[in-house]
Biopython code that builds the backbone (N, CA, C, O; Angstrom):
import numpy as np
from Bio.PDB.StructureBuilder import StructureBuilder

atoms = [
    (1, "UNK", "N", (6.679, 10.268, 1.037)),
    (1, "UNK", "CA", (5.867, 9.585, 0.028)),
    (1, "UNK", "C", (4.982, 8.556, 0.697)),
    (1, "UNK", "O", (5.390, 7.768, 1.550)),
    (2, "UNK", "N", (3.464, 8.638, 0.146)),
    (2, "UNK", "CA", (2.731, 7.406, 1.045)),
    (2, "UNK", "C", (3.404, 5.668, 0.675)),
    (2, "UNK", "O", (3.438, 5.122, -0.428)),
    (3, "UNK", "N", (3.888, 5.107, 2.029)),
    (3, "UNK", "CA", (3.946, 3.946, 1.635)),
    (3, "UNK", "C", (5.351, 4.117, 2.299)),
    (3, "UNK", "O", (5.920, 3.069, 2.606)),
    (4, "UNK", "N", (5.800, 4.951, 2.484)),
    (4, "UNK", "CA", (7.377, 5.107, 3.320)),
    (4, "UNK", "C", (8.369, 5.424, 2.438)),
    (4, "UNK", "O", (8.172, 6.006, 1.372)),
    (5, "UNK", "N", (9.732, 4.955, 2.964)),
    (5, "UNK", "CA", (10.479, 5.843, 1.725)),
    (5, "UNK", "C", (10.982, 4.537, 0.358)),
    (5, "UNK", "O", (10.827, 3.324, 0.499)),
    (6, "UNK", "N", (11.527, 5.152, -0.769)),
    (6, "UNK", "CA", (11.426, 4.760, -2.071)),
    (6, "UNK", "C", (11.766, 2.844, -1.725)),
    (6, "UNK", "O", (12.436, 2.888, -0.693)),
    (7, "UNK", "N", (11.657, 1.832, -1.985)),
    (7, "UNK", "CA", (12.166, 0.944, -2.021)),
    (7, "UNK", "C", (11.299, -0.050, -0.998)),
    (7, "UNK", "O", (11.337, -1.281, -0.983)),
    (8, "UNK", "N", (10.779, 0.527, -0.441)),
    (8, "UNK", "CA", (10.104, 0.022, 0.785)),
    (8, "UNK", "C", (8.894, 0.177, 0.960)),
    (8, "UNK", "O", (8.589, 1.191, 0.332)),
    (9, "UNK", "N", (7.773, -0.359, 1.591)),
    (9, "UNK", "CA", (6.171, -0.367, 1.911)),
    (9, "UNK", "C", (5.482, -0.736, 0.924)),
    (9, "UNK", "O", (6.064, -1.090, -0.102)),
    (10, "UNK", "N", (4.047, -0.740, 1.003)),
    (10, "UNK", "CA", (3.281, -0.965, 0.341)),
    (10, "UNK", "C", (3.126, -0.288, -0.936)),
    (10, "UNK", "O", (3.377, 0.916, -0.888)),
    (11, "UNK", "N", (2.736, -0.804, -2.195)),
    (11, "UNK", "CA", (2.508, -0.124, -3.532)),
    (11, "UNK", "C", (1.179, -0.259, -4.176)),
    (11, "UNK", "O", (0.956, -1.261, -4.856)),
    (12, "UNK", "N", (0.226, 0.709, -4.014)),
    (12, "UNK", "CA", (-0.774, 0.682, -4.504)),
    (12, "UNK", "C", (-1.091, 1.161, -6.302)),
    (12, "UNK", "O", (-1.957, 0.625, -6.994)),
    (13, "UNK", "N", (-0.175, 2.252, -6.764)),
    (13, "UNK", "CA", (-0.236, 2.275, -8.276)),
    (13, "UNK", "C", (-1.068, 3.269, -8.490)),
    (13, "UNK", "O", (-1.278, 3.447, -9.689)),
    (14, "UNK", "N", (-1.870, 4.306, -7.461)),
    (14, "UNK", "CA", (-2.930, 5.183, -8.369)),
    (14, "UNK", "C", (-1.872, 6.484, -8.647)),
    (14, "UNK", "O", (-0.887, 6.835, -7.997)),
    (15, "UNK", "N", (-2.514, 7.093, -9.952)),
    (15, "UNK", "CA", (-2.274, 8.406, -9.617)),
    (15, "UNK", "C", (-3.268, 9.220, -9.183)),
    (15, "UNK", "O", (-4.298, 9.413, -9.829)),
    (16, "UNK", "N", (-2.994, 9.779, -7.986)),
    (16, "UNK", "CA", (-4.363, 10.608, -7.245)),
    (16, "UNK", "C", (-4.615, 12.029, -7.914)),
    (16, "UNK", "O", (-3.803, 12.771, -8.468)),
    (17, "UNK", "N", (-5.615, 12.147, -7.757)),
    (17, "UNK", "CA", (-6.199, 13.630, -8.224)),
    (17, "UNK", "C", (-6.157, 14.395, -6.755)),
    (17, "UNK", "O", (-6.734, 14.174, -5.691)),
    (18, "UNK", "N", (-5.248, 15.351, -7.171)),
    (18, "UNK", "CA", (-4.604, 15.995, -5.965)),
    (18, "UNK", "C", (-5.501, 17.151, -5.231)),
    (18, "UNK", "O", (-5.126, 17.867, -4.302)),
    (19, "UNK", "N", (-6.822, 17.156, -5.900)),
    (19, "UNK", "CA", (-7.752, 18.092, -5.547)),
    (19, "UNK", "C", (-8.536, 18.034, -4.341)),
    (19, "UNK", "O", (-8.950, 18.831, -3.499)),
    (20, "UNK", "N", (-8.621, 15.980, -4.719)),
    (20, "UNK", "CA", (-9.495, 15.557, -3.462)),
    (20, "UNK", "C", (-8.874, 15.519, -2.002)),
    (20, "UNK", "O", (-9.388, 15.052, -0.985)),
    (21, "UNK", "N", (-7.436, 16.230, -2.181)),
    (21, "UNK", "CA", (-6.575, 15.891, -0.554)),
    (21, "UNK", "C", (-7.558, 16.265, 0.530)),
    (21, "UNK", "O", (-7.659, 15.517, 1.503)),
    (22, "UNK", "N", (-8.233, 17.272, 0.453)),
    (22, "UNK", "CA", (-9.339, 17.524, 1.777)),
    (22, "UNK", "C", (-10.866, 17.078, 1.192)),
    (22, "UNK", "O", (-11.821, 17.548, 1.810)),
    (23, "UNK", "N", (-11.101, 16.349, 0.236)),
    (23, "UNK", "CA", (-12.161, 15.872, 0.257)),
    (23, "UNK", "C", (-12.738, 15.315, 1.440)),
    (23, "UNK", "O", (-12.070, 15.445, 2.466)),
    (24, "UNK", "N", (-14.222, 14.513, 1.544)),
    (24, "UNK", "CA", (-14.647, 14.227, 2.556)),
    (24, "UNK", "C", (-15.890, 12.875, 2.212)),
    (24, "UNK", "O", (-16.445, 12.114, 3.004)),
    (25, "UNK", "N", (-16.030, 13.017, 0.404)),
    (25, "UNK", "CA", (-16.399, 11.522, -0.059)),
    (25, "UNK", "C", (-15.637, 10.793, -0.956)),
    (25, "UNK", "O", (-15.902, 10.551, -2.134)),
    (26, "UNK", "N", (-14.532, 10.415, -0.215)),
    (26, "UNK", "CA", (-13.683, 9.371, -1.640)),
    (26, "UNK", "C", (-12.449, 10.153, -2.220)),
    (26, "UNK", "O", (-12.569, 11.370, -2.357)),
    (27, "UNK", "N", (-10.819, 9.304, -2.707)),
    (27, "UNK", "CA", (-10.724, 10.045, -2.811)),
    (27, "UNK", "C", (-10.498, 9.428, -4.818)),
    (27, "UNK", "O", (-10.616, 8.304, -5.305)),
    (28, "UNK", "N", (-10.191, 10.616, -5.390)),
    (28, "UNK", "CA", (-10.158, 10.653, -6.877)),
    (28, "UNK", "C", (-9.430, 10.221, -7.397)),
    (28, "UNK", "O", (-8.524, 11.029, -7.192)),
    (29, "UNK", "N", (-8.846, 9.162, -8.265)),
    (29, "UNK", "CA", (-7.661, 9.217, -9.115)),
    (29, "UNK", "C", (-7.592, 9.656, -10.469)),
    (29, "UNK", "O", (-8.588, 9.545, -11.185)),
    (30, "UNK", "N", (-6.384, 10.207, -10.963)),
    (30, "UNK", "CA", (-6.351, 10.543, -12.573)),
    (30, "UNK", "C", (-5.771, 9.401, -13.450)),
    (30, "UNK", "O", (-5.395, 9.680, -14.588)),
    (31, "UNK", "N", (-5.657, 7.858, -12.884)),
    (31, "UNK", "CA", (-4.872, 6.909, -13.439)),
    (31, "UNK", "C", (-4.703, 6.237, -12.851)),
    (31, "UNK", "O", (-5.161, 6.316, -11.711)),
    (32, "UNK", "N", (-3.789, 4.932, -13.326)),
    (32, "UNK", "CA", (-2.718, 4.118, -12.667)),
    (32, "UNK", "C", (-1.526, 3.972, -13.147)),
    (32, "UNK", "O", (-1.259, 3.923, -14.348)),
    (33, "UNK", "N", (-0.957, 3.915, -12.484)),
    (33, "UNK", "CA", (1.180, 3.317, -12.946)),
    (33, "UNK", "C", (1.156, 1.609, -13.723)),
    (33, "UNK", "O", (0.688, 0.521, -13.386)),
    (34, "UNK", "N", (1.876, 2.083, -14.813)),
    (34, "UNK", "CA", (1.456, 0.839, -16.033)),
    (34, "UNK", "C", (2.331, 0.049, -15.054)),
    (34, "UNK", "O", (3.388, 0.383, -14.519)),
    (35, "UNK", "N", (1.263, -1.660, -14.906)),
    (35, "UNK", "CA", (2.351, -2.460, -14.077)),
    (35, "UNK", "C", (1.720, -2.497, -13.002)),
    (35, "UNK", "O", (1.684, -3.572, -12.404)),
    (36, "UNK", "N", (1.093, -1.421, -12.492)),
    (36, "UNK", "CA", (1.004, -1.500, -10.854)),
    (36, "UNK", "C", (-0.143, -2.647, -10.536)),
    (36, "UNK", "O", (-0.467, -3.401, -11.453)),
    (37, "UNK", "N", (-0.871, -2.802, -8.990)),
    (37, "UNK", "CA", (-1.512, -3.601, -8.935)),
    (37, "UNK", "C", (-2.518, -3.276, -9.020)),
    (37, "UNK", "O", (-3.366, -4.138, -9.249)),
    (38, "UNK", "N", (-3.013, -1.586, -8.849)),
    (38, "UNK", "CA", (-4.134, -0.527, -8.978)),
    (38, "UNK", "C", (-4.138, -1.087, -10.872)),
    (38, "UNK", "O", (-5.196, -1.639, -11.175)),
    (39, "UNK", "N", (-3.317, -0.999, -11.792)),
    (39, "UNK", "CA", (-4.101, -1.582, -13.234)),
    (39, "UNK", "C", (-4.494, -3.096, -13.492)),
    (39, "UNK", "O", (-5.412, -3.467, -14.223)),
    (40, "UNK", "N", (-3.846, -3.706, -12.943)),
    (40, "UNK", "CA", (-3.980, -4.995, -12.771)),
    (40, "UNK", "C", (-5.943, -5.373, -12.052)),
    (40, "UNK", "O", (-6.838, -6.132, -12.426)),
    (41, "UNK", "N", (-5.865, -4.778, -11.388)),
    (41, "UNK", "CA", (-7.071, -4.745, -10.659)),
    (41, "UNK", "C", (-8.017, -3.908, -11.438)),
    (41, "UNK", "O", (-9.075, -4.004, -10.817)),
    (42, "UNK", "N", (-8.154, -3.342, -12.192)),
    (42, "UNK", "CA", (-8.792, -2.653, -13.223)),
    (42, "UNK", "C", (-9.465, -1.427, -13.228)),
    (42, "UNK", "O", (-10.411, -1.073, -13.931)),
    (43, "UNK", "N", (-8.521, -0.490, -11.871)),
    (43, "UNK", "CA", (-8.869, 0.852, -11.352)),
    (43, "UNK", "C", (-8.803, 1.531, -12.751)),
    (43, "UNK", "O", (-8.295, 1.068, -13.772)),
    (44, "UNK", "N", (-9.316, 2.516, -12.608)),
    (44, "UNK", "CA", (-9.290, 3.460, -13.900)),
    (44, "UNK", "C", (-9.431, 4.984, -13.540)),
    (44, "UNK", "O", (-10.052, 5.223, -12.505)),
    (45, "UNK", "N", (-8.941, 6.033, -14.251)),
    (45, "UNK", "CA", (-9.027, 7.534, -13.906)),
    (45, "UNK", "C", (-10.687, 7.782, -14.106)),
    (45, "UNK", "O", (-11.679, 7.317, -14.666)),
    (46, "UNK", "N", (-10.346, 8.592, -13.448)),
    (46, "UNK", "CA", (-12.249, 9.236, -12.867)),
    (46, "UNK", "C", (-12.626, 8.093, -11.809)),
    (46, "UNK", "O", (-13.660, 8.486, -11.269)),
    (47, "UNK", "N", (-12.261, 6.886, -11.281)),
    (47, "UNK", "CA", (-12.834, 6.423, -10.270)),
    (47, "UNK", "C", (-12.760, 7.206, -8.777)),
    (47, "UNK", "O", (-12.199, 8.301, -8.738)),
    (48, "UNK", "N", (-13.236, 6.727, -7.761)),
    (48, "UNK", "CA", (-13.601, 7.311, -6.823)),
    (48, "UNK", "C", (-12.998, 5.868, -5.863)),
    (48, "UNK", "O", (-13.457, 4.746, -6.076)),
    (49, "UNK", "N", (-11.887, 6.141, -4.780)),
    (49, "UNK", "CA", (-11.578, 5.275, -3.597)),
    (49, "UNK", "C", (-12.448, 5.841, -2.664)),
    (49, "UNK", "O", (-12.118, 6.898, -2.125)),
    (50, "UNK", "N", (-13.605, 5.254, -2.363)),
    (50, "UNK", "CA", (-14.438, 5.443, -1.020)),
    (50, "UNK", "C", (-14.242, 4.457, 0.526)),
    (50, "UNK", "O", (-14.525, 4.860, 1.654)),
    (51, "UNK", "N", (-13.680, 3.085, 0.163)),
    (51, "UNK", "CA", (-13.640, 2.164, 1.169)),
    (51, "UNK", "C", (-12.382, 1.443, 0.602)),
    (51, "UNK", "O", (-11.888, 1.405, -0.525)),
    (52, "UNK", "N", (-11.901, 0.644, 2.310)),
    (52, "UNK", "CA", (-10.783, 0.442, 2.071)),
    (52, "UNK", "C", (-10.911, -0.890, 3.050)),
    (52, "UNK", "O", (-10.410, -0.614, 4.140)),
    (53, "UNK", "N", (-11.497, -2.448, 3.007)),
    (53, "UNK", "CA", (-11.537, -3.558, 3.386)),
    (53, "UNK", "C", (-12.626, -3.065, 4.744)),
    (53, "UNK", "O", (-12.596, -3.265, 5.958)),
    (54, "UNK", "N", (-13.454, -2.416, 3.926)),
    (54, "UNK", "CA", (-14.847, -2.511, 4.779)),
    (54, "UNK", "C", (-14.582, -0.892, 5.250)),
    (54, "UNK", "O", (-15.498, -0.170, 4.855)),
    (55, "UNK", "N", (-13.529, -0.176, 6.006)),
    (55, "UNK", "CA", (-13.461, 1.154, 6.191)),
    (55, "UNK", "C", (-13.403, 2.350, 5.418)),
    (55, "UNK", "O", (-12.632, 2.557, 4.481)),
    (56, "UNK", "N", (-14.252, 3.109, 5.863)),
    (56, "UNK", "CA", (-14.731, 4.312, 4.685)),
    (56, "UNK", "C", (-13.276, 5.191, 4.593)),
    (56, "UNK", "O", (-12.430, 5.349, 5.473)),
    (57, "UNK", "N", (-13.306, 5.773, 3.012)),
    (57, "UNK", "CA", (-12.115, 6.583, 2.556)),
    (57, "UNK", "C", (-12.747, 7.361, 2.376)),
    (57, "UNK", "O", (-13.722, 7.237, 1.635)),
    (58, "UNK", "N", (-12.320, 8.901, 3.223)),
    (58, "UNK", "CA", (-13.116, 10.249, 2.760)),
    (58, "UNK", "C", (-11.845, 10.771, 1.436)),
    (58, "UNK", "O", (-12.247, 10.934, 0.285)),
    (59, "UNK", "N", (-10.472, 10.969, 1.755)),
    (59, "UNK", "CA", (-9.893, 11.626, 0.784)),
    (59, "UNK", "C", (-8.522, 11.195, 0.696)),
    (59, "UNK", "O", (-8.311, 10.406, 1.618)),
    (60, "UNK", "N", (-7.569, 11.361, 0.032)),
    (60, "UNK", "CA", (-6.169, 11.249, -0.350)),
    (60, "UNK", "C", (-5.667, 11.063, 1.628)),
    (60, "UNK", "O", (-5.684, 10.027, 2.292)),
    (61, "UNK", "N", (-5.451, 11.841, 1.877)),
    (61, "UNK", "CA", (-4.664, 11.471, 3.396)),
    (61, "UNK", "C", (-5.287, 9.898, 4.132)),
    (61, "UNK", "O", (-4.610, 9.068, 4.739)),
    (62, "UNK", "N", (-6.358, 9.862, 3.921)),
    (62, "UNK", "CA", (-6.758, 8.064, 4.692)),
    (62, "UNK", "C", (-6.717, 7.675, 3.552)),
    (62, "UNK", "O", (-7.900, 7.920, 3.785)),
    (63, "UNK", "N", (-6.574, 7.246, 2.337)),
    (63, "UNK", "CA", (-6.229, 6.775, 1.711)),
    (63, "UNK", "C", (-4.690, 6.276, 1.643)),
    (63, "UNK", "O", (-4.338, 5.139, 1.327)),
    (64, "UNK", "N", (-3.883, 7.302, 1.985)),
    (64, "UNK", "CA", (-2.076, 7.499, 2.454)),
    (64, "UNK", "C", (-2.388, 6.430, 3.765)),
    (64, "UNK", "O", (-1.584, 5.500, 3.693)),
    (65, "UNK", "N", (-3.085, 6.317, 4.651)),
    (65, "UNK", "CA", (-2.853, 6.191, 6.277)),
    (65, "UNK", "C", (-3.361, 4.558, 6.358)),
    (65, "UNK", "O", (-3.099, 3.715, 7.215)),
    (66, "UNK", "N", (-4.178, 4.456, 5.143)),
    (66, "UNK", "CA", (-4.594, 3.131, 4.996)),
    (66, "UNK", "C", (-3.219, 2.135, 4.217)),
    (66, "UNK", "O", (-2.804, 1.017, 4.520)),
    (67, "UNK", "N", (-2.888, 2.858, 3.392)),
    (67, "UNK", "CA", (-1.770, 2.260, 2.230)),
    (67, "UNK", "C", (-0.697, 1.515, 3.503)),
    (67, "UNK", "O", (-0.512, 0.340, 3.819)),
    (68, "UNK", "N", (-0.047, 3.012, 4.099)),
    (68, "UNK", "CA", (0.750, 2.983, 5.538)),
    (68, "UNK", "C", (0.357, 1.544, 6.376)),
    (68, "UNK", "O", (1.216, 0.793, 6.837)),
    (69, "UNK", "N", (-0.964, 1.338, 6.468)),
    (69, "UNK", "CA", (-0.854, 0.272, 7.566)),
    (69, "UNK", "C", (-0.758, -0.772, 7.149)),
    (69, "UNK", "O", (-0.752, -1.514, 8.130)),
    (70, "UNK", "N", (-0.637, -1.601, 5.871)),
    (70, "UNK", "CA", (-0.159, -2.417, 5.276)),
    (70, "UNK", "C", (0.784, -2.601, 4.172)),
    (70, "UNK", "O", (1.078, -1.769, 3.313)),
    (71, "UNK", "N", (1.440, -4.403, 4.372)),
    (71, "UNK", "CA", (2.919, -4.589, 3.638)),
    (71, "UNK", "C", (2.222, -5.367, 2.305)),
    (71, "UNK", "O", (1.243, -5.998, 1.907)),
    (72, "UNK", "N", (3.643, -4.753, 1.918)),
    (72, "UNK", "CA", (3.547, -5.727, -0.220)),
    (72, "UNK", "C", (3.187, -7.184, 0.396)),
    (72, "UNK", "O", (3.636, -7.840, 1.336)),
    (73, "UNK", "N", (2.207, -7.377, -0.533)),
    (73, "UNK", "CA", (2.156, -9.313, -0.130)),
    (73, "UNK", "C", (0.301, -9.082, 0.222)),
    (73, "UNK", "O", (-0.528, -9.896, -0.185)),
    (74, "UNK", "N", (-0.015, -8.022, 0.910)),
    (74, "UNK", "CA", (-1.708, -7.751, 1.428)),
    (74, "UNK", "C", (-2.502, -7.959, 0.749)),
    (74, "UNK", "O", (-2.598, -7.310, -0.293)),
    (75, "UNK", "N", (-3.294, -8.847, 1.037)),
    (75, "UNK", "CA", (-4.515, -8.810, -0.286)),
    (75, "UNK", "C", (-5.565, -7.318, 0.486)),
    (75, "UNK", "O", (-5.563, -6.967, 1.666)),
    (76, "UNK", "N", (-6.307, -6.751, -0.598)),
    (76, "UNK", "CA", (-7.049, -5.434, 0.366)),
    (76, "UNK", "C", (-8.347, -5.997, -1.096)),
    (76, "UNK", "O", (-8.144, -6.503, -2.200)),
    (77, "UNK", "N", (-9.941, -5.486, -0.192)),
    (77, "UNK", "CA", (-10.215, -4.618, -0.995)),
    (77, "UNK", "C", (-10.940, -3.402, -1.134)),
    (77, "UNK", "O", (-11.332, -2.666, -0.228)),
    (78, "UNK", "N", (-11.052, -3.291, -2.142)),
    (78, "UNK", "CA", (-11.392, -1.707, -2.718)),
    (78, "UNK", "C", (-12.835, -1.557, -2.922)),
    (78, "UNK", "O", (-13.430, -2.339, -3.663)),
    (79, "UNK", "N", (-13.437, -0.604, -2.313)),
    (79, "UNK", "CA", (-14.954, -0.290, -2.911)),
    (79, "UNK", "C", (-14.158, 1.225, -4.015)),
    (79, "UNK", "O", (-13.050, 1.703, -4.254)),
    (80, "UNK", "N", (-15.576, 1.440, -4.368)),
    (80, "UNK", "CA", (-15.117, 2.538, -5.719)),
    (80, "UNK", "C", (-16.243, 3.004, -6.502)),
    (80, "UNK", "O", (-17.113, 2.180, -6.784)),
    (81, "UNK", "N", (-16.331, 3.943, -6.809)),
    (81, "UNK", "CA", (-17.059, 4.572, -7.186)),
    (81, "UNK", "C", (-17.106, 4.801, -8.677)),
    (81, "UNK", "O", (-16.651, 5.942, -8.757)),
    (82, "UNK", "N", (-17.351, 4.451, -9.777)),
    (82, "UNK", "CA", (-17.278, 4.089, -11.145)),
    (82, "UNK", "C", (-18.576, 4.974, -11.961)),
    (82, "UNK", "O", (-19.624, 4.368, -12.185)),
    (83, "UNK", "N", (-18.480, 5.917, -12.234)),
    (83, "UNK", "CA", (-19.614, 6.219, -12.997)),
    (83, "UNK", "C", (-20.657, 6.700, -11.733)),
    (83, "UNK", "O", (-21.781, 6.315, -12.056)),
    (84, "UNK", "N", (-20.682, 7.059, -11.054)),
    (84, "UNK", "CA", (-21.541, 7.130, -9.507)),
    (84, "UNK", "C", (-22.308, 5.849, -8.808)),
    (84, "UNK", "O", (-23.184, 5.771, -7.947)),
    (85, "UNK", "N", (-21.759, 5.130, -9.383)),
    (85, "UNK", "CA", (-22.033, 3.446, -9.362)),
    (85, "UNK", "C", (-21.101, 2.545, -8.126)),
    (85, "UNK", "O", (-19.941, 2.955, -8.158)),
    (86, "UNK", "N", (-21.210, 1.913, -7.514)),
    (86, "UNK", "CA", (-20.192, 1.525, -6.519)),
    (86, "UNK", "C", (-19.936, 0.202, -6.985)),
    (86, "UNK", "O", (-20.739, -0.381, -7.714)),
    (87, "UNK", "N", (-18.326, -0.557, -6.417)),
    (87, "UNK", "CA", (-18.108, -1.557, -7.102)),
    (87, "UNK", "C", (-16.881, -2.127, -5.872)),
    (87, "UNK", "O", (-16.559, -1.175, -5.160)),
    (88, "UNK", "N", (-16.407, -2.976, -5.619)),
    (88, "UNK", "CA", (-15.711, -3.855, -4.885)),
    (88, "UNK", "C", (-14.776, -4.724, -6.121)),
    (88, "UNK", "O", (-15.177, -5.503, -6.986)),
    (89, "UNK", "N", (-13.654, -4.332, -5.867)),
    (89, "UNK", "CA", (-12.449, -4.777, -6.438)),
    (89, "UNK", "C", (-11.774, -5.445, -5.451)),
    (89, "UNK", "O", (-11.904, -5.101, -4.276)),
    (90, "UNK", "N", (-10.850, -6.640, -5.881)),
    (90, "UNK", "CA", (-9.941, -7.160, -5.201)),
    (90, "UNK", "C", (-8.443, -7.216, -5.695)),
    (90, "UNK", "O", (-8.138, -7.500, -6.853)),
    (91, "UNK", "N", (-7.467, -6.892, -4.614)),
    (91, "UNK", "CA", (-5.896, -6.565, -5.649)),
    (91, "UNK", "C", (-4.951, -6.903, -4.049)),
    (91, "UNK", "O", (-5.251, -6.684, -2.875)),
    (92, "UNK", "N", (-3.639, -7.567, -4.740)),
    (92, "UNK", "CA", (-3.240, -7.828, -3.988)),
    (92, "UNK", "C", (-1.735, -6.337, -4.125)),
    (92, "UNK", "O", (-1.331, -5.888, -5.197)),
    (93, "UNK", "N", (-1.258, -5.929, -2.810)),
    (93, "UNK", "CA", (-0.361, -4.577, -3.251)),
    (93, "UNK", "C", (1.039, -5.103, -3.352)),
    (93, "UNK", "O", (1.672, -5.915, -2.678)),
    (94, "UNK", "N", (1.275, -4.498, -4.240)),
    (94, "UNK", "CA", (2.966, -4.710, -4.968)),
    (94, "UNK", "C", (4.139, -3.836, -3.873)),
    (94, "UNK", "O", (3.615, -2.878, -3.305)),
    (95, "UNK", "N", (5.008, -3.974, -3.676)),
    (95, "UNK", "CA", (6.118, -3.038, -3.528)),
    (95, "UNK", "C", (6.844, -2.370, -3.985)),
    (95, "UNK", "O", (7.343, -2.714, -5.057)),
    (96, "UNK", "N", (7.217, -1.141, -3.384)),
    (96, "UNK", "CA", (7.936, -0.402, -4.122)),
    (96, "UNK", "C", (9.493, -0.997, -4.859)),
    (96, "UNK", "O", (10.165, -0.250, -5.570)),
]
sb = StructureBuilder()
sb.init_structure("model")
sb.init_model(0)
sb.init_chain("A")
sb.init_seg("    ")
for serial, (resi, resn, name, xyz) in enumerate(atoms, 1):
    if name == "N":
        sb.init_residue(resn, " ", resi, " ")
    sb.init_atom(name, np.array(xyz, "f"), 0.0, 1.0, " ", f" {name:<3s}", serial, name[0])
structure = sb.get_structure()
């Protein structure tokens, strides 16, 4: 599971759209986990994760590899893609 195993690592809250795993602009979510810091931060389904504290997100796996390199407590932020519109969010990540 991205983020390591249950109880432990970083918690970001999307639910990903599992289509974009080999994407190559951004990757998709279908949601967030009520609670998480992805709703709190005011991600929403149909957005687009393109950047990740200045580094570009092509799809679900660097999105996983980014989550991976940081602990609960991280402030990150998020560029995003909203409507084909881009936008910079700030959220700090929860733990599992």
């Amino acid at each position: 599971a991205p983020g390591g195993p249950r109880g432990s690592g970083a918690y970001l809250g999307v639910v990903p759209n599992y289509a974009s795993i080999d994407a190559e602009n951004g990757c998709a979510i279908d949601g967030t986990s009520a609670g998480s810091p992805a709703e709190a931060a005011g991600l929403k389904a149909n957005d687009i994760i393109v950047g990740w504290n200045g580094k570009k997100i092509a799809n679900l796996q660097e999105l996983s590899d980014a989550l991976k390199s940081h602990k609960p407590g991280d402030e990150i932020k998020l560029k995003i893609l909203r409507d084909k519109k881009p936008k910079e969010l700030k959220l700090k990540l929860g733990s599992r």
